[in-house]
LUMBA-473249 format. One record per residue (C-alpha): x, y, z; residue in three letters. Coordinates in steps of 0.25 Angstrom, whole numbers, plus 5000, padded with zeros to 4 digits. Each point is the difference from the previous one (the first is absolute). Layout:
N
<site c1="X" c2="Y" c3="Z" resn="ALA"/>
...
This chain:
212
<site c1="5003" c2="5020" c3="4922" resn="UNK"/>
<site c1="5010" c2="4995" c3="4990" resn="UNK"/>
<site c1="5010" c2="4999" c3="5012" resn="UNK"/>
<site c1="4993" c2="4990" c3="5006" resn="UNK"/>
<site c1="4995" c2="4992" c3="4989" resn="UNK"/>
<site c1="5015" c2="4998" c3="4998" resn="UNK"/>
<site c1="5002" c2="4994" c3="5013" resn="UNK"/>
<site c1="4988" c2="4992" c3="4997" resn="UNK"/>
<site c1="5007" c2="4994" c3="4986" resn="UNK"/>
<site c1="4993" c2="5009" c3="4990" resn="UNK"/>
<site c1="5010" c2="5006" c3="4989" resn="UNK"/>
<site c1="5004" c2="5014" c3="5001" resn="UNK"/>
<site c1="5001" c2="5001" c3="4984" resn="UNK"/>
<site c1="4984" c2="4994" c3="4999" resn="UNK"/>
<site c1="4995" c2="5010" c3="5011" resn="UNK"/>
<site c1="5004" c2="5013" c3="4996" resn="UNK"/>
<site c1="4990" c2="4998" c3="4987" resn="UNK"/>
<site c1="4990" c2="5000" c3="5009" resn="UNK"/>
<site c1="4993" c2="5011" c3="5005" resn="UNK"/>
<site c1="4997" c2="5003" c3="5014" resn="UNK"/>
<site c1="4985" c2="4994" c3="5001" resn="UNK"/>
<site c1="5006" c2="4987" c3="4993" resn="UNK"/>
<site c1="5011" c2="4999" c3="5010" resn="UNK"/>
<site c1="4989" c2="5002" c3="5011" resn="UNK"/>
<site c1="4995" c2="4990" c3="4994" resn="UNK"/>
<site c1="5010" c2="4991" c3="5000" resn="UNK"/>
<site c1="5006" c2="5000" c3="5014" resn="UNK"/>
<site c1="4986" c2="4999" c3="5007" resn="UNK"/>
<site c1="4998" c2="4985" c3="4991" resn="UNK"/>
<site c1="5017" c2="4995" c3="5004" resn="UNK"/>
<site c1="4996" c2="5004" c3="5014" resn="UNK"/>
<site c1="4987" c2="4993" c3="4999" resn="UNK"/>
<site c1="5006" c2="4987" c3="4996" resn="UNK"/>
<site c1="5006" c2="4999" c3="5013" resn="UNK"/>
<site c1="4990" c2="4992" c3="5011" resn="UNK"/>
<site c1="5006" c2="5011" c3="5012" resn="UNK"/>
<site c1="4994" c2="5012" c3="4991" resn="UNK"/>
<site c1="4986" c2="4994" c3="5000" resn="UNK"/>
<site c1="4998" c2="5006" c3="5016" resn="UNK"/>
<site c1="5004" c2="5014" c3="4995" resn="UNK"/>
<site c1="4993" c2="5011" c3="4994" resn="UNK"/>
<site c1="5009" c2="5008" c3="4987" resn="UNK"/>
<site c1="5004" c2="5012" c3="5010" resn="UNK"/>
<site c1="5006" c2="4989" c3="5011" resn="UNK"/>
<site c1="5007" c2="4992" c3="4989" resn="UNK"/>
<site c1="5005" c2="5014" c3="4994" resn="UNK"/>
<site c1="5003" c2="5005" c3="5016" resn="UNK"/>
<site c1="5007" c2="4984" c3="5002" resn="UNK"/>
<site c1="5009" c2="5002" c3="4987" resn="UNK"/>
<site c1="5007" c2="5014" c3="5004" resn="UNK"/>
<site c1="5002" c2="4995" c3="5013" resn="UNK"/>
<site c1="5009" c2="4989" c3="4993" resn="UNK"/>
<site c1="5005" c2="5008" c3="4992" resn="UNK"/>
<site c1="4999" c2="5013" c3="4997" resn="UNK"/>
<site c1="5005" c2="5007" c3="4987" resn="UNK"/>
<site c1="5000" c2="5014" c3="5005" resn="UNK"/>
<site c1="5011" c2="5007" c3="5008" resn="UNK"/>
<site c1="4993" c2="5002" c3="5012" resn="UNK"/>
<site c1="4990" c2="5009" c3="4993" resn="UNK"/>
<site c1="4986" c2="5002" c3="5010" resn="UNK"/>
<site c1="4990" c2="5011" c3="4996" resn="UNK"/>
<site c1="5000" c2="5009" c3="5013" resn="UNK"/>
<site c1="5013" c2="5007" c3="5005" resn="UNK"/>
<site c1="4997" c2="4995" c3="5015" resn="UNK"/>
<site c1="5000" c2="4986" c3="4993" resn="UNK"/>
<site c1="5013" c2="5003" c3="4995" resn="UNK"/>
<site c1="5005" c2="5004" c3="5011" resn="UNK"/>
<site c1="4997" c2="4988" c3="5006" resn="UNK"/>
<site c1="5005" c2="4991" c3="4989" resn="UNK"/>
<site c1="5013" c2="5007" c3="4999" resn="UNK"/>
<site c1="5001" c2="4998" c3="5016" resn="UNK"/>
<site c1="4996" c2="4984" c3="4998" resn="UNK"/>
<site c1="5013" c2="4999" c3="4990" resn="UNK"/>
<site c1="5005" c2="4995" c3="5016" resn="UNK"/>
<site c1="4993" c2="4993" c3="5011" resn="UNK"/>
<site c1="4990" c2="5010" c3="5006" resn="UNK"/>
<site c1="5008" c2="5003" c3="5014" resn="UNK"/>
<site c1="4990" c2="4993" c3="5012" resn="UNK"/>
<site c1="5004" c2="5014" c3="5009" resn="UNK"/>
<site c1="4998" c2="5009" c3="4988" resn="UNK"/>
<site c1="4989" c2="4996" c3="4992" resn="UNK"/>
<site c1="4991" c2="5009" c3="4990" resn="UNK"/>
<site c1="4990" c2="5010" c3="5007" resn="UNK"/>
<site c1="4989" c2="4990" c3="4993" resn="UNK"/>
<site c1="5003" c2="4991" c3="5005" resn="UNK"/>
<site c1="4999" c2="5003" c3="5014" resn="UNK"/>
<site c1="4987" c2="5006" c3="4996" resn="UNK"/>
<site c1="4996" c2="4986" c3="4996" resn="UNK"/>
<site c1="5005" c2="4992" c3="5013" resn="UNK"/>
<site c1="4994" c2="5011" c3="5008" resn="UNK"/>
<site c1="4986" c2="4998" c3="4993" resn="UNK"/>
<site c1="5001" c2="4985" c3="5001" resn="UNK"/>
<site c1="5003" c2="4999" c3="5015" resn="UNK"/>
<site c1="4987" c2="5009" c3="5002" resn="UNK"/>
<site c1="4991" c2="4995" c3="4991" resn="UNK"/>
<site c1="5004" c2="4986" c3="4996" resn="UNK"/>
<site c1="5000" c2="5004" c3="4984" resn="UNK"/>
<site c1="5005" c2="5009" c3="4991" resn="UNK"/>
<site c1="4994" c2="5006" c3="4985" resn="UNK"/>
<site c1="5009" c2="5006" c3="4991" resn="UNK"/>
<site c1="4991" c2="5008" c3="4989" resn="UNK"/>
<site c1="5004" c2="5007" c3="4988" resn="UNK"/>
<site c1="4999" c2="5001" c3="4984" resn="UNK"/>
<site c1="5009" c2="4990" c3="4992" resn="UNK"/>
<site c1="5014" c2="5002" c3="5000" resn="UNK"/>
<site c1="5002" c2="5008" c3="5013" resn="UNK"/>
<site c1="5007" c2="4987" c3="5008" resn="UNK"/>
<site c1="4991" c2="4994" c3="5008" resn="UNK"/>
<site c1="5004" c2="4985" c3="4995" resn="UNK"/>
<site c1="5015" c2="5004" c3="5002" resn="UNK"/>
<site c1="4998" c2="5006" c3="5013" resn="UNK"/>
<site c1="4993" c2="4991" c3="5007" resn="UNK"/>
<site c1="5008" c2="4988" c3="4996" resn="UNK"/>
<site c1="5014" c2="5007" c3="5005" resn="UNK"/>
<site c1="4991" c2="5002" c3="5012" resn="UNK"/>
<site c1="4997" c2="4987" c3="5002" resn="UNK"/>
<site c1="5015" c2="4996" c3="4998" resn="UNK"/>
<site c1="5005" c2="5011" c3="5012" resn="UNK"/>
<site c1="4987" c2="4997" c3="5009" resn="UNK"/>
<site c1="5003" c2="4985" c3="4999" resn="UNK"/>
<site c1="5015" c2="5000" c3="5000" resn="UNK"/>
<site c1="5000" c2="5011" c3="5015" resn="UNK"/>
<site c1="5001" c2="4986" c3="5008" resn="UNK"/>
<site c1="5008" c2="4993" c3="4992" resn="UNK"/>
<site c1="5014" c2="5006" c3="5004" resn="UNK"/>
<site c1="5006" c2="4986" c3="5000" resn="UNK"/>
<site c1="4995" c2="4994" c3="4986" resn="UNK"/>
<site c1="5002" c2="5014" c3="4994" resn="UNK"/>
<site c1="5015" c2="5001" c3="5003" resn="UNK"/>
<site c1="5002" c2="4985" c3="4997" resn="UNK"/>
<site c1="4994" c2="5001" c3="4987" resn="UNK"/>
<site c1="5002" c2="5015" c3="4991" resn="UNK"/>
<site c1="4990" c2="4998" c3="4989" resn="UNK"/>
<site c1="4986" c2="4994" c3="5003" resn="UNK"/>
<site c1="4990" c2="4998" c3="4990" resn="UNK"/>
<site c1="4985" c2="5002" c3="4998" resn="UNK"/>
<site c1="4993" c2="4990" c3="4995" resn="UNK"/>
<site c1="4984" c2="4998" c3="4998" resn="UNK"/>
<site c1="4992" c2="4989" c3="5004" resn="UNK"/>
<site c1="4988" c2="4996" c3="4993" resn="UNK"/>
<site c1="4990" c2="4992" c3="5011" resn="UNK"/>
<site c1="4985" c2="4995" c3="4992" resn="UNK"/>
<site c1="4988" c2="5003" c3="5011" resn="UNK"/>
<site c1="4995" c2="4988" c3="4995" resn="UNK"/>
<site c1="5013" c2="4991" c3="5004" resn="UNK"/>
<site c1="5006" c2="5009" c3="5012" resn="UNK"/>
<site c1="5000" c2="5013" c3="5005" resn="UNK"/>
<site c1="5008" c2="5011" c3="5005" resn="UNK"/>
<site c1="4991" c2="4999" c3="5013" resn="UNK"/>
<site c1="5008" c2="4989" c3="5005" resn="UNK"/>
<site c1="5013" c2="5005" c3="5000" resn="UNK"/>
<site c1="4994" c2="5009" c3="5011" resn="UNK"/>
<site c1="4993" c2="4991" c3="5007" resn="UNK"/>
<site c1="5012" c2="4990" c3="5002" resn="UNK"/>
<site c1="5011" c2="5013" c3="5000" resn="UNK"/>
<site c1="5008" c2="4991" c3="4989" resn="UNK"/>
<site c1="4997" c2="4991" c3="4990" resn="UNK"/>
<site c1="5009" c2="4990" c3="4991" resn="UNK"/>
<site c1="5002" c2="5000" c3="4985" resn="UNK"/>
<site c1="5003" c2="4987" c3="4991" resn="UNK"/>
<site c1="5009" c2="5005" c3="4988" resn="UNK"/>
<site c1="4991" c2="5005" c3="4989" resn="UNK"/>
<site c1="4999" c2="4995" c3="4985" resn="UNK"/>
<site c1="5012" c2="5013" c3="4996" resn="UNK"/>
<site c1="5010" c2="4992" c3="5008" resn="UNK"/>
<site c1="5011" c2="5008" c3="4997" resn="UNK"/>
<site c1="4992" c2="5012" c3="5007" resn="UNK"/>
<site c1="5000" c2="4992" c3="5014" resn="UNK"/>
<site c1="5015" c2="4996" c3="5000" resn="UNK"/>
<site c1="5002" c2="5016" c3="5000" resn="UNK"/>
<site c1="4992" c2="5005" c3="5011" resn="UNK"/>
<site c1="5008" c2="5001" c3="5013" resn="UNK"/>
<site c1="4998" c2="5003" c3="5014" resn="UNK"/>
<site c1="4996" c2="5015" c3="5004" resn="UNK"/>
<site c1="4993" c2="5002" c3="4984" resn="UNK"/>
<site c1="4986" c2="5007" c3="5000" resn="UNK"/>
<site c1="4988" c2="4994" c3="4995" resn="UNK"/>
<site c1="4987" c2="5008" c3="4993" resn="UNK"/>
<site c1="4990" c2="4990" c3="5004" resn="UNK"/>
<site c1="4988" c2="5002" c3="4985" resn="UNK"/>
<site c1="4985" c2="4995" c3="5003" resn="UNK"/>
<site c1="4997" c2="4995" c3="4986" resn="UNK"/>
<site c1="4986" c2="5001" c3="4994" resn="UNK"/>
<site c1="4990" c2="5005" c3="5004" resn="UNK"/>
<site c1="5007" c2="5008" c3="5009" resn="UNK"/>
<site c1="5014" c2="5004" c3="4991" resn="UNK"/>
<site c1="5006" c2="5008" c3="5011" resn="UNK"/>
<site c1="5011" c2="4999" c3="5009" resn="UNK"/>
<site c1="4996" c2="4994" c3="5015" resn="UNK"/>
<site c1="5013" c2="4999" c3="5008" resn="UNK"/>
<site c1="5015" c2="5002" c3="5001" resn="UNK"/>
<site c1="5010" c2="4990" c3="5005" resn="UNK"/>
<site c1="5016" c2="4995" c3="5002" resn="UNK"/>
<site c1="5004" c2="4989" c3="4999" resn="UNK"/>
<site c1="5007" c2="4994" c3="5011" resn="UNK"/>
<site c1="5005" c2="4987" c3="4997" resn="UNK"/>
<site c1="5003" c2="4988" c3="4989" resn="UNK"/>
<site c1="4997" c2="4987" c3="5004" resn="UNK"/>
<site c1="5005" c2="4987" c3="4994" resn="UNK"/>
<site c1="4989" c2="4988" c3="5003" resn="UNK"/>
<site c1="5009" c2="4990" c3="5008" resn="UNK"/>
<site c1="4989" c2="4989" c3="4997" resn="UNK"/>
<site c1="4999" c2="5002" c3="4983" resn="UNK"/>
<site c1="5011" c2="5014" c3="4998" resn="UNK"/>
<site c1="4988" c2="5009" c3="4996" resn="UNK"/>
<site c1="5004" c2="5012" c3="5002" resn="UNK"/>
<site c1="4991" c2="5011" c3="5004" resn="UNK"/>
<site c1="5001" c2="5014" c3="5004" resn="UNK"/>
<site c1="4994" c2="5008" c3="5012" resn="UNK"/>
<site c1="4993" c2="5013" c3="5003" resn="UNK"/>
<site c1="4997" c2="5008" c3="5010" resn="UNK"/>
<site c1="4990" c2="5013" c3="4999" resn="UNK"/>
């Protein structure tokens, strides 16, 4: 916690006074101040922040997670990919969906976000050899403004840059989208890549496209 309330501004010297609750504490109200944080419950704000930047040395809780991790230090191999996840593609192509099930800790997050990076990335040979390090970014759609759903319907949709601006100008072709359905739903609804970035020729907007 102290490690990311760093990154956030806080002062090293000030939080380790502090005891573990009162740093609890602390992180949840500096994440709460940020508008983009409102849409997410504390265990995805706690899940968004270790996936940005994680203190830990590749430290999961179960040996086949770390197994896995150790293996993911380097672009999962497309010919050669982990027996789960070839479980997972089979499951999908049968049955159109997938549920990972287990207690806290064991991976299921992790893994199906790795999954989601080799599942979407199998097609994209090209984009993949082009560009060497993709990133994964989450989305945030309001039911009440837009929905996932339409990204489906259309098979692409196209994003005006956001309010974090500085975000935007960093995601490139052949990146992979979590799609988040925020409240009352609060779960994640699709995956996407994005495929292009557009300039507007009439007013030099630039926007962003994704495909599922």
């Amino acid at each position: 916690i102290v490690h990311f309330l760093m990154l956030l501004g806080e002062n090293e010297d000030e939080l380790r006074q502090l005891s573990p609750i009162l740093l609890n504490q602390r992180l949840l109200q500096k994440l709460r101040t940020y508008p983009e944080a409102q849409q997410f419950s504390n265990r995805d704000l706690m899940y968004c922040l270790y996936e940005w930047n994680d203190p830990r040395e590749n430290a999961v809780s179960t040996s086949y997670g770390k197994e896995i991790r150790k293996q993911n230090q380097e672009d999962i191999s497309e010919k050669s990919p982990p027996q789960l996840f070839l479980s997972i593609a089979d499951a999908l192509e049968r049955k159109g969906q997938v549920i990972l099930h287990g207690p806290p800790g064991t991976g299921k997050s992790y893994h199906a976000l790795r999954f989601a990076e080799w599942w979407l990335g199998r097609t994209q040979d090209e984009i993949t050899t082009r560009q060497t390090s993709r990133r994964v970014w989450w989305m945030v759609a309001k039911p009440k403004n837009w929905h996932w759903d339409e990204l489906f319907n259309s098979g692409s949709v196209t994003y005006t840059y956001g309010r974090i601006k500085r975000n935007y100008d960093r995601v490139q072709p052949g990146d992979l989208v979590i799609g988040y359905l925020a409240r009352p739903h609060k779960h994640i609804y699709a995956l996407a890549r994005v495929t292009k970035k557009i300039i507007d020729d009439k007013d030099s907007t630039p926007h962003i496209q994704l495909e599922p």
